[in-house]
N, C-alpha and C positions, 0 to 999 in steps of 0.2 A: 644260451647264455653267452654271453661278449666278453671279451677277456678284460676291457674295462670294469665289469664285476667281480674280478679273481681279483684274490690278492697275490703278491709275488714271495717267491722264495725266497730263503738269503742268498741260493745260487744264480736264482732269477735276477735278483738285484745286482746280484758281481757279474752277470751276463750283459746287461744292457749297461749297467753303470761303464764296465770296460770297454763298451762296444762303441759308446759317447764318448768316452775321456782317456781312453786307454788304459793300458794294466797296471799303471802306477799311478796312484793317488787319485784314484777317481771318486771316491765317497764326499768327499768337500765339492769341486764342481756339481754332483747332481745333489747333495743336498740343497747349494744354493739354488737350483730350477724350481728346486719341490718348496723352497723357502722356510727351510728348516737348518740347524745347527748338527754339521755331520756325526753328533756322536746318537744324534737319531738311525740314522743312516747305519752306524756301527754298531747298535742294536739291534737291529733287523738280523745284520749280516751273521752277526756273532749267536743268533739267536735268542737275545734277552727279551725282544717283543715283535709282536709278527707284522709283517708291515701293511698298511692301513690300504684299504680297498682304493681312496681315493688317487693314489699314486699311481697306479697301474696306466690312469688315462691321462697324468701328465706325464709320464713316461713313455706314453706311446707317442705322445704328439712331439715328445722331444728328437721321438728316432726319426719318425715321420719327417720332422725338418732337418733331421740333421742329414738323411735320406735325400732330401730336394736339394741341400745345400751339395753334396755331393756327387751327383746326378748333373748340375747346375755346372760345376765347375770342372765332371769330366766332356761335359760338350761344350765349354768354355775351351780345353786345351785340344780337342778334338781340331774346333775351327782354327784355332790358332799354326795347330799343325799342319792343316791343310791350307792356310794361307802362306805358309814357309813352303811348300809343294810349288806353289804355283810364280 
């Protein structure tokens, strides 16, 4: 089974939602990716409803690029350092 098949937890969701947007006020950013109104989000979290299978795989693809983008801009300051070197 692929973790795109699980659904996530409410700590699951405060793991990656903070890990995206950081520890404060991160349930409004990812609900906008997921295209939803964060008091969705705020029920997962809070445990009012579990949250839906589908999300797991726009959430991975969101770490994913958020991953590249990261990645991206530390060998971006990488070369840049090394052109200050030379």
């Amino acid at each position: 089974m692929y973790l795109e098949d699980e659904r996530l937890t409410p700590k699951g969701l405060e793991i990656v939602g903070q890990a995206l947007f950081g520890k404060e006020r991160w349930k409004s950013p990812l609900a906008s990716i997921l295209g939803l109104q964060s008091s969705r989000i705020r029920d997962v979290v809070r445990g009012a409803r579990p949250s839906p299978v589908g999300w797991t795989d726009e959430i991975l693809k969101a770490l994913e690029e958020q991953s590249q983008r990261c990645l991206a801009a530390k060998e971006a300051i990488e070369r840049e350092m090394k052109k200050e070197r030379e």
